[in-house]
C-alpha positions as CSV (number, residue, x, y, z in Angstrom):
1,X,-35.8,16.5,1.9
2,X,-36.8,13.0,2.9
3,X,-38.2,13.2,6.6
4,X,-36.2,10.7,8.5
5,X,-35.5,10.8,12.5
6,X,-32.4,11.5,12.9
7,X,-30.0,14.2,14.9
8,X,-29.3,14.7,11.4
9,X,-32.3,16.2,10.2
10,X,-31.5,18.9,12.0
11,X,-29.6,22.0,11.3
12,X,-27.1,23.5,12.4
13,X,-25.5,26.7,10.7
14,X,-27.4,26.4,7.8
15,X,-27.9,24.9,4.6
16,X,-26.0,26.2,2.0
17,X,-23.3,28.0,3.7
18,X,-20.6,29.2,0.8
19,X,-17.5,27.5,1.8
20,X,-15.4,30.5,1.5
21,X,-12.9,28.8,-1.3
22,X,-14.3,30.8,-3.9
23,X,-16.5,30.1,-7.2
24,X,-16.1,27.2,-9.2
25,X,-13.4,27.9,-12.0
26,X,-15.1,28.0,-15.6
27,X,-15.9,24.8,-17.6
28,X,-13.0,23.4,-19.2
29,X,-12.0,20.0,-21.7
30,X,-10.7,16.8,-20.2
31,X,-7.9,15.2,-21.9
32,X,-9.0,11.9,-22.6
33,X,-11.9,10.2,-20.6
34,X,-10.2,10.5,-17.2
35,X,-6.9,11.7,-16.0
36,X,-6.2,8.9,-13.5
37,X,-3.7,7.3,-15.4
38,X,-1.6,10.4,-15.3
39,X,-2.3,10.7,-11.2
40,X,-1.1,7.5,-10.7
41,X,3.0,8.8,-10.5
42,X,2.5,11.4,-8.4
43,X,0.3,9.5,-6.3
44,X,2.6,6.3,-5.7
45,X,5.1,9.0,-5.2
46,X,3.1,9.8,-2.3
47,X,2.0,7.1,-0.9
48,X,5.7,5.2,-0.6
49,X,6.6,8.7,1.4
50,X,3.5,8.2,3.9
51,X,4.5,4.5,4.4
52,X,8.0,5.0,4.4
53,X,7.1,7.0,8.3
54,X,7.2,5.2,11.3
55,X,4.5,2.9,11.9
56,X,2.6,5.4,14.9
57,X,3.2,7.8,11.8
58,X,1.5,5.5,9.0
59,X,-0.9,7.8,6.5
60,X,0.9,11.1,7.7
61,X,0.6,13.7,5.0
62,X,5.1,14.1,5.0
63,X,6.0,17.5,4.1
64,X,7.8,17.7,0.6
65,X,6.2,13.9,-0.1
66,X,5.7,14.6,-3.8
67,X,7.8,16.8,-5.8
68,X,6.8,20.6,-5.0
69,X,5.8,22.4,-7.8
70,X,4.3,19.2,-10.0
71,X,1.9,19.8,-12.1
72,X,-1.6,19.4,-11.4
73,X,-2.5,16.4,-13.2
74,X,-5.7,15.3,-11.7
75,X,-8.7,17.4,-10.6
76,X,-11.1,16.3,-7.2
77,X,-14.3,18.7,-6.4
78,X,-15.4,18.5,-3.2
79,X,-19.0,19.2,-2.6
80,X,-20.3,20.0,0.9
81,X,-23.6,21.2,0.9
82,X,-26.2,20.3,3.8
83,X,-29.6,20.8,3.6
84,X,-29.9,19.3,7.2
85,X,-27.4,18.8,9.6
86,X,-23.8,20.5,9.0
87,X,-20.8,19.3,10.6
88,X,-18.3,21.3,12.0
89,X,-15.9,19.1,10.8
90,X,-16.5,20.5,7.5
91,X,-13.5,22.5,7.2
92,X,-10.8,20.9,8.6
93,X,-12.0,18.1,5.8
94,X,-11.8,20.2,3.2
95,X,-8.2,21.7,4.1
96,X,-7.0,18.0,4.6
97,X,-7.7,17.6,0.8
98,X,-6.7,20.4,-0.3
99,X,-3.3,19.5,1.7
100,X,-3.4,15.7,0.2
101,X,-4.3,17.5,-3.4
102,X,-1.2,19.6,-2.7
103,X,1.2,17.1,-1.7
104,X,-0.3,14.4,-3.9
105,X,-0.5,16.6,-7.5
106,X,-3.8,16.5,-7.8
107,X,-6.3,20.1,-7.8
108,X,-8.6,20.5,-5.5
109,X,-11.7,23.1,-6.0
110,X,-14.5,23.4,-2.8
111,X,-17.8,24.6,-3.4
112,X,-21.6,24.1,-1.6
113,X,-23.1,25.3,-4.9
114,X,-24.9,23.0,-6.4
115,X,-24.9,24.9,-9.6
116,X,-21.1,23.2,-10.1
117,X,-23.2,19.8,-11.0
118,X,-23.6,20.3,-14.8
119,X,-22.1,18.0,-17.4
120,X,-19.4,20.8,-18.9
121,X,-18.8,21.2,-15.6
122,X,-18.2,17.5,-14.0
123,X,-16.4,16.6,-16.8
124,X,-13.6,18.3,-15.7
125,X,-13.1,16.7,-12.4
126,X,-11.7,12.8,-11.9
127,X,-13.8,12.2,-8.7
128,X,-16.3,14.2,-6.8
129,X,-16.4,14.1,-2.7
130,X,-19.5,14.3,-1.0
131,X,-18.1,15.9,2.4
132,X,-20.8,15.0,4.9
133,X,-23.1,16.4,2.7
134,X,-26.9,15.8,4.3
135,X,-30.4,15.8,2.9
136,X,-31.4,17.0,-0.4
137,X,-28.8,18.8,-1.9
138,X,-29.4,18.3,-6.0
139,X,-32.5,18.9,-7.9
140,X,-33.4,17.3,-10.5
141,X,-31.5,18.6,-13.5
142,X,-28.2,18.5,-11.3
143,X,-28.9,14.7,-10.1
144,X,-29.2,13.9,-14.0
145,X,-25.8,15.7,-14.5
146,X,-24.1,13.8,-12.1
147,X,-25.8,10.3,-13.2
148,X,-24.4,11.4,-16.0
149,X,-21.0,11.8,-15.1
150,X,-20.7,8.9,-13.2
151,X,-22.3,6.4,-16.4
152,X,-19.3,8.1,-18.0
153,X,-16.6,7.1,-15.8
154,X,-16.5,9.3,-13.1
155,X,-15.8,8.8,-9.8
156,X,-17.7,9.5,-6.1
157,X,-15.8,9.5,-2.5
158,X,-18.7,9.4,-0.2
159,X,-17.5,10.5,3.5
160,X,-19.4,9.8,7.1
161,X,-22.9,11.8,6.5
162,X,-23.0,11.3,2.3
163,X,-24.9,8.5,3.7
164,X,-27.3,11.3,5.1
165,X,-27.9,12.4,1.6
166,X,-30.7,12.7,-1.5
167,X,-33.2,9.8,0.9
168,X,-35.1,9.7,-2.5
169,X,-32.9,9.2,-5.7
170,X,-32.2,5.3,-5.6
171,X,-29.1,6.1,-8.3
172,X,-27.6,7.5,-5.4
173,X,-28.7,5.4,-3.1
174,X,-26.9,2.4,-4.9
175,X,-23.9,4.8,-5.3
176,X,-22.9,5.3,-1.8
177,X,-23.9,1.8,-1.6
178,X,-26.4,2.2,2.0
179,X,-28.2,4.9,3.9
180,X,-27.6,6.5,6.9
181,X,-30.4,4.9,10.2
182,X,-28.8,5.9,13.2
183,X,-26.0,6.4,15.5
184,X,-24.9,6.3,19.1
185,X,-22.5,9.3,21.1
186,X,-19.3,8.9,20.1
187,X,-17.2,6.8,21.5
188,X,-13.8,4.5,20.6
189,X,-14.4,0.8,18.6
190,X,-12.8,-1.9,17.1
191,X,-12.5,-1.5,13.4
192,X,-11.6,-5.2,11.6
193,X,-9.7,-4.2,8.2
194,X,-10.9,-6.9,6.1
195,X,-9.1,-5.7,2.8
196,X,-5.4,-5.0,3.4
197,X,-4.3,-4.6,-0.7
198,X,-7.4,-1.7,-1.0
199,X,-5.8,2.1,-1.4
200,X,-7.4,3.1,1.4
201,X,-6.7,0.3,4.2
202,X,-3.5,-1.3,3.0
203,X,-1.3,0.9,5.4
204,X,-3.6,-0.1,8.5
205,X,-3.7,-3.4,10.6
206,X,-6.0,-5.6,10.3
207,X,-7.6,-4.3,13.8
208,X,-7.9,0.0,14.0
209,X,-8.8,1.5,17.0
210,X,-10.5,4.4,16.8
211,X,-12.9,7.5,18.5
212,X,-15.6,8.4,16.1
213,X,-19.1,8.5,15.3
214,X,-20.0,5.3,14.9
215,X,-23.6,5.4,12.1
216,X,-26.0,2.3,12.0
217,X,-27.0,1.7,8.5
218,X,-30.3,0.7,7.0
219,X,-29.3,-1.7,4.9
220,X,-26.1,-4.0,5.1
221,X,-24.6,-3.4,1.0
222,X,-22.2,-6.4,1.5
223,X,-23.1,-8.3,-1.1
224,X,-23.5,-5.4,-3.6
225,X,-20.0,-3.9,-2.7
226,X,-16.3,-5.2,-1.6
227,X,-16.1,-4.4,2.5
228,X,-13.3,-3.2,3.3
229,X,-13.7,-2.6,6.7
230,X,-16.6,-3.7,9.2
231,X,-17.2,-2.9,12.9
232,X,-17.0,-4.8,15.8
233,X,-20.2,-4.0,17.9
234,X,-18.7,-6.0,20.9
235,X,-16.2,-3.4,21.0
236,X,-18.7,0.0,21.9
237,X,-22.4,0.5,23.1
238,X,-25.4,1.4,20.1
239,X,-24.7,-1.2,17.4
240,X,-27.6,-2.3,15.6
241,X,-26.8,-4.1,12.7
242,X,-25.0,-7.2,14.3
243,X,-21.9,-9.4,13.5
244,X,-21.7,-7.9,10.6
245,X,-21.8,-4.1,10.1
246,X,-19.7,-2.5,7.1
247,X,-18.1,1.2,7.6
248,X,-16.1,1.4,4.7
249,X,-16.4,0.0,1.1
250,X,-16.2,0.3,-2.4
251,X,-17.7,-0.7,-5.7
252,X,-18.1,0.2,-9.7
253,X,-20.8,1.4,-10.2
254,X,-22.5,1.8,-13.3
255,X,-19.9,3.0,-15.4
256,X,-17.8,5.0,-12.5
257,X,-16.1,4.1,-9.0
258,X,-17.5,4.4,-5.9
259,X,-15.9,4.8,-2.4
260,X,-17.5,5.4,1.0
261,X,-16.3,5.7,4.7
262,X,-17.8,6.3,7.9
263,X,-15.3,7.7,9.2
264,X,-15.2,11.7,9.3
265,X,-17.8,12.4,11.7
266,X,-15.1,14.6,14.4
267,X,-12.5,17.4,13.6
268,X,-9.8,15.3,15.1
269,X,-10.4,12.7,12.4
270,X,-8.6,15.1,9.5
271,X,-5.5,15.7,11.7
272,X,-5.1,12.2,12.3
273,X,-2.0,10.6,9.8
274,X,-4.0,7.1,9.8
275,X,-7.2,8.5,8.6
276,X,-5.8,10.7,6.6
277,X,-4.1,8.1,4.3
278,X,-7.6,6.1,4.6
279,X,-8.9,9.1,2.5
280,X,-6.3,9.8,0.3
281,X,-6.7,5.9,-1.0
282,X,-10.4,6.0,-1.5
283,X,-9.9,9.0,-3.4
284,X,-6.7,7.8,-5.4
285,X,-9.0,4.4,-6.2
286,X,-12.4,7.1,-7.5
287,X,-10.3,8.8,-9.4
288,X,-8.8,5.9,-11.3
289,X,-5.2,6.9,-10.1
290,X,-5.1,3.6,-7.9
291,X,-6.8,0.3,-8.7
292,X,-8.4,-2.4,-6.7
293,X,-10.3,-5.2,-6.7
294,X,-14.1,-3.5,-5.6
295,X,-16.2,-6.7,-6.6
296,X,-18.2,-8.1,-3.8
297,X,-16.4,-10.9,-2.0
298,X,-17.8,-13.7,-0.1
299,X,-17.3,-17.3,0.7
300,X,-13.5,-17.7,0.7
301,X,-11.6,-19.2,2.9
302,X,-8.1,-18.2,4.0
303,X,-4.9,-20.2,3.6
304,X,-2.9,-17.6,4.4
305,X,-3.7,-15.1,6.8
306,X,-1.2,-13.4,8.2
307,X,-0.8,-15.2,11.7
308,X,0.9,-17.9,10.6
309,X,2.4,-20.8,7.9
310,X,0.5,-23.2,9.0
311,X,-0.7,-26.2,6.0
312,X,2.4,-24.4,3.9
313,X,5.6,-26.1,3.4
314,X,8.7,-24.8,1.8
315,X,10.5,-26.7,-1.6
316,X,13.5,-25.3,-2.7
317,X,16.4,-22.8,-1.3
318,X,15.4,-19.5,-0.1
319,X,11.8,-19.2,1.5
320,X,9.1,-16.2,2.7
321,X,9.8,-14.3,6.0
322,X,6.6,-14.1,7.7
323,X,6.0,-10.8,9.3
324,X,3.0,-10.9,11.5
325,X,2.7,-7.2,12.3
326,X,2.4,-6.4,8.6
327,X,0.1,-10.1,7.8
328,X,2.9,-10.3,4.6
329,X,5.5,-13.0,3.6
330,X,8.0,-11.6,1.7
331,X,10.3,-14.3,-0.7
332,X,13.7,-14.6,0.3
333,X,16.8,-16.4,-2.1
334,X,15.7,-19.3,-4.1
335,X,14.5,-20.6,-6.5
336,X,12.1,-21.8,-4.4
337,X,8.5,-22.6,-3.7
338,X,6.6,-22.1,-0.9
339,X,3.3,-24.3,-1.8
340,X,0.2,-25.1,0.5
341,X,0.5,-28.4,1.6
342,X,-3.0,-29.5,3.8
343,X,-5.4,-29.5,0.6
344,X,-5.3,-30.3,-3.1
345,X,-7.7,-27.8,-5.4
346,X,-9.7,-28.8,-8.0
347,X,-12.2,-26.5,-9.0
348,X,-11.5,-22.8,-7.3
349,X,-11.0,-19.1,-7.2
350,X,-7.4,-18.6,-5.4
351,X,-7.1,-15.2,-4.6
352,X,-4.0,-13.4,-3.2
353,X,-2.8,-9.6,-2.3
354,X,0.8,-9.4,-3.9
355,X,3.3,-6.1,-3.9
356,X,6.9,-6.0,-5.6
357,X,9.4,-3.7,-3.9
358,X,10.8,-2.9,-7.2
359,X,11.5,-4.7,-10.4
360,X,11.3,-8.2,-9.0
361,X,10.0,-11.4,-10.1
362,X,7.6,-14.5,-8.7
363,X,5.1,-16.0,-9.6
364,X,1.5,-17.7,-8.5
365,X,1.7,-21.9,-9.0
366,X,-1.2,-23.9,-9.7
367,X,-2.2,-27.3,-11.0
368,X,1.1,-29.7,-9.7
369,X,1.7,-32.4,-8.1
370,X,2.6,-33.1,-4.3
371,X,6.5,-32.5,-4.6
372,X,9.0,-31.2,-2.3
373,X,10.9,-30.2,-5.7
374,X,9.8,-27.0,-7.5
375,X,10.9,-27.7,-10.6
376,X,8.0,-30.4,-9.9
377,X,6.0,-27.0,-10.5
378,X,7.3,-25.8,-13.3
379,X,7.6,-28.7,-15.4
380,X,4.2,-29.7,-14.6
381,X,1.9,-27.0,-13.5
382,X,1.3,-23.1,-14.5
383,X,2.6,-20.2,-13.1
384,X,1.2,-16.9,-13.2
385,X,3.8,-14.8,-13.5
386,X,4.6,-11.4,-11.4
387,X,7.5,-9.9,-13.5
388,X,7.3,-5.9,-14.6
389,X,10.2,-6.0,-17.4
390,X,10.5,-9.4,-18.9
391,X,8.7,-10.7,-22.2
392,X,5.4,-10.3,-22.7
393,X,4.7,-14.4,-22.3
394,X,6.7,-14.1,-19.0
395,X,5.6,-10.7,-17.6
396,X,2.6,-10.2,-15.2
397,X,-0.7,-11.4,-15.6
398,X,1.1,-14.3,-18.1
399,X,0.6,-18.1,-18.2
400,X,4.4,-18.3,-17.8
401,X,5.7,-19.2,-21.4
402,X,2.4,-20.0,-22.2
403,X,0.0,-17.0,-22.8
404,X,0.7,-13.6,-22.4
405,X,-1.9,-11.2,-21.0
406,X,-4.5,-9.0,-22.6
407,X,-1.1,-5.9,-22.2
408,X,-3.6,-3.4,-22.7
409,X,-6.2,-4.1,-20.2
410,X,-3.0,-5.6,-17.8
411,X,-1.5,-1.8,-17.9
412,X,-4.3,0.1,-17.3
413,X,-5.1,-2.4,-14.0
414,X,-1.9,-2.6,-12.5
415,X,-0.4,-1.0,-9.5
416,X,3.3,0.3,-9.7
417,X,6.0,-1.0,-7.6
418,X,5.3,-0.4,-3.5
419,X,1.9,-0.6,-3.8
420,X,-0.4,-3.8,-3.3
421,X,-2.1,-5.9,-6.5
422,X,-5.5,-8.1,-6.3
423,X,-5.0,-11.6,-8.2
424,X,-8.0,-13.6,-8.6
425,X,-7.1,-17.0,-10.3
426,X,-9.5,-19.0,-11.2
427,X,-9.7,-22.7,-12.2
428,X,-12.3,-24.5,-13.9
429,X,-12.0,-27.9,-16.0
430,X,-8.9,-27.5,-17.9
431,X,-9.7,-23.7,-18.4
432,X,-7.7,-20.7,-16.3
433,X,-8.3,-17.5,-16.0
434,X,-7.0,-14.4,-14.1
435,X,-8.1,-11.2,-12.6
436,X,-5.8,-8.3,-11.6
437,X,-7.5,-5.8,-9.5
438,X,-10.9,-6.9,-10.4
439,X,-10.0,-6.7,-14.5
440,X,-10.0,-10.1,-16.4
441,X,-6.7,-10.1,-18.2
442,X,-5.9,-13.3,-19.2
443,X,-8.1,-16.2,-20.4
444,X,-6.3,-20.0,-20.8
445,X,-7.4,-23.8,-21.5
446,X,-5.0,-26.1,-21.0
447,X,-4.3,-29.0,-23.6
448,X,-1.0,-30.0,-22.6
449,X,-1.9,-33.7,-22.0
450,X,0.7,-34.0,-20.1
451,X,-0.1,-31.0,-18.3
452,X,-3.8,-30.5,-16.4
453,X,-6.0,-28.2,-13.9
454,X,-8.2,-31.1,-13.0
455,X,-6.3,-31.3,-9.9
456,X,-3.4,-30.3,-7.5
457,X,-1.7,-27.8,-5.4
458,X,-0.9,-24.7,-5.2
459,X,2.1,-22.7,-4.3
460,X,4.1,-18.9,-4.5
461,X,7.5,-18.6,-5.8
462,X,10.7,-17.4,-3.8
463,X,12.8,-16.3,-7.3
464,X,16.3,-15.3,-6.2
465,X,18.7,-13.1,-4.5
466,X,17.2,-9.4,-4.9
467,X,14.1,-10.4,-6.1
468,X,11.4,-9.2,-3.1
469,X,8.1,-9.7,-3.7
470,X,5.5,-9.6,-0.5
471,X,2.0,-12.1,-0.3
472,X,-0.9,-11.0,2.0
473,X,-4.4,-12.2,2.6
474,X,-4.5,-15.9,0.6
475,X,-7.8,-17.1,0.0
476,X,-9.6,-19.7,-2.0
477,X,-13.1,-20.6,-2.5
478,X,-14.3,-24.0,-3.7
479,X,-16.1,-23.9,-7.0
480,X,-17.2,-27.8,-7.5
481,X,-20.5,-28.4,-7.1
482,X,-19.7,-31.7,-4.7
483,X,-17.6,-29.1,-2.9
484,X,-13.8,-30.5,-2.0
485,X,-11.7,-27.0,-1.4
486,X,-10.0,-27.5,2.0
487,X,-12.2,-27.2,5.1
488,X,-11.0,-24.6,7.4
489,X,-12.6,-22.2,10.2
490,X,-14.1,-19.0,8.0
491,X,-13.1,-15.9,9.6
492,X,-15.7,-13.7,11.4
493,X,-16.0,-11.6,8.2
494,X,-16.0,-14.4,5.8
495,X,-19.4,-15.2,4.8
496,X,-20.9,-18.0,3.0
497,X,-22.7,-16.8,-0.6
């Protein structure tokens, strides 16, 4: 184990201790290179039951969520070995994913044997939890295994002390993205949710108020990972990294998806509904049966961000109900357009957290004039369309009766109904392309002359009666090299790169 001065280097029942759930069943052969796809039913299935509860409810594990006796579809292993020291906390973690497995239709084997880490044996499992593992847990043979698995398209859900873990393999290292430094007594903060279309945070608000044990880290892996939630060190005593101090995140990471949280540290945390759903997303997102935009973000600049419609003007009937306890707009009657008024774009990355409530359509505009018309829009700039049933040239991820999208690589990216979507569009010259949860899906020049992307506004579509389709977190970041994107106040956890 790598010395380090922690309260963590000590023990405290042990390394080692079996976790009383038994051996680790046999090796057996994977279906296809990872079951997520097949995880993602049951798992939306739960997820609209846990946000379907009452908001003071949000994330509770509801009894008879998924359909009881569903299959197993998906497999998790949840490793908690400590080689330094053990959190009593341990259980109660692992019964809460064995509940969430349970509910959720995905299997969930325990063990602290690190034996389970061969390739025959990994393969078998979509995503492996490191349950406040500490020190060194692996040797070498088994650290090769997992490097292995993970290069292959596995997937790692790193909770509270995995950041306390294997000081001196720099694969893992980059994995759980920073290491563990310190920490002060435990104690309530201020938790700023800076990704709200993530798994694991989109049921939260964009400030969570929490008692845990709050850990300092040695590194800050912003720009190697996508934050999704940061502390605020004004809000509790023992900070030490400053206005900017990550506790959750996630990434792709060589080959495999990576999730970490902070959170974990207290028993209370695994009975509590809000927490609970926190874990259940980063483990939906490792094992591939939920997908999200995990590239690191920085420099963008909201338009929209949840508070208000200011700089936005409506064109059209219908319009967007604003809800500020959710941060959302949701399109109301049309057809409409509600388009950002206070800045044209010319060069840009426009990004934007969408969700339909069913099958619904609307659409992303981009690239038209200053009208107070939307057929203005349509006639002379693009829309990316957000439509689950139509054509393939007017279905999601399309250049609207222009391009379709790459359907393949659209499919195996895209959220179902009642759960959030990442669009990144990006505009360059006459050339667009576009990003659904972090996956480049459609690539598009212009040469319309009568049509172009050198310039002009951009807006989001209200369709029609029946048609719901909810916005969140609307964000662009300038691209020219003169600069010329609109100038707005950055938000605290906004930062210039």
């Amino acid at each position: 184990m790598h010395p380090h001065s922690s309260p963590h280097s000590r023990s405290e029942s042990g390394p080692g201790a079996p976790s009383g759930r038994g051996p680790v069943p046999a090796p057996g052969r994977r279906s296809g290179p990872r079951r997520g796809a097949r995880l993602a039913a049951v798992g939306a299935t739960l997820l609209l039951a846990l946000t379907a509860l009452p908001a003071a409810a949000s994330g509770a594990a509801a009894s008879g969520a998924a359909a009881s006796g569903a299959a197993d579809d998906g497999r998790v292993l949840v490793f908690s070995k400590t080689a330094g020291f053990r959190h009593d906390s341990i259980p109660d973690g692992i019964a809460a994913i064995e509940e969430l497995g349970a509910q959720g239709g995905f299997a969930v084997d325990a063990t602290e044997d690190a034996a389970a880490f061969t390739p025959d044996n990994l393969a078998r499992y979509d995503a492996v939890v490191f349950l406040s593992t500490t020190g060194d847990v692996l040797d070498t043979a088994q650290q090769s295994a997992f490097e292995g698995y993970v290069r292959a398209g596995g997937g790692y859900a790193g909770v509270h002390a995995a950041a306390d873990t294997e000081y001196d393999w720099p694969f893992y290292e980059g994995l759980a993205g920073a290491y563990f430094q310190s920490h002060p007594a435990i104690q309530q903060a201020t938790v700023d949710v800076e990704d709200r279309a993530n798994p694991a945070t989109a049921h939260l608000a964009p400030t969570w108020e929490r008692t845990d044990e709050w850990y300092n880290y040695r590194t800050n892996p912003r720009e190697r990972v996508r934050v999704l939630a940061a502390l605020d060190e004004s809000s509790y005593q023992g900070g030490e990294m400053g206005e900017d101090h990550p506790i959750s995140w996630c990434q792709e990471y060589q080959g495999g998806r990576a999730f970490y949280t902070g959170f974990g540290h207290t028993k209370e945390s695994y009975a509590d509904p809000a927490f609970r759903q926190h874990l259940l997303g980063g483990i939906r997102y490792a094992t591939g049966a939920a997908h999200a935009d995990c590239r690191p973000e920085q420099g963008y600049t909201p338009l929209f961000d949840g508070t208000s419609t200011d700089g936005w003007k409506q064109a059209g009937p219908g319009g967007f109900t604003l809800d500020t306890g959710s941060g959302t707009l949701t399109s109301t009657g049309g057809m409409g357009m509600l388009w950002y008024q206070a800045s044209e774009l010319h060069a840009y990355s426009l990004k934007l957290d969408w969700k339909m409530a069913g099958d619904d359509n609307s659409g992303v505009y981009v690239g038209f004039p200053a009208s107070d018309d939307p057929w203005s829009a349509v006639d002379n700039g693009y829309e990316v369309q957000i439509d689950a049933t139509d054509t393939p040239d007017h279905t999601t991820g399309s250049v609207y009766g222009f391009q379709s999208a790459d359907l393949a690589k659209r499919d195996a990216a895209l959220n179902p109904p009642g759960e959030w979507n990442t669009y990144e569009i990006r505009v360059e010259g006459e050339r667009l392309r576009i990003w659904l949860n972090g996956v480049e899906i459609n690539d598009f020049t212009n040469s319309d002359p009568a049509r172009s992307l050198l310039q002009g506004y951009v807006g989001i579509q209200n369709h029609g009666e029946g048609d719901e389709v909810s916005f969140r977190n609307i964000r662009v970041k300038d691209l020219s090299a003169k600069g010329g994107g609109p100038q707005r106040h950055h938000q605290r956890h906004h930062h210039d790169g």
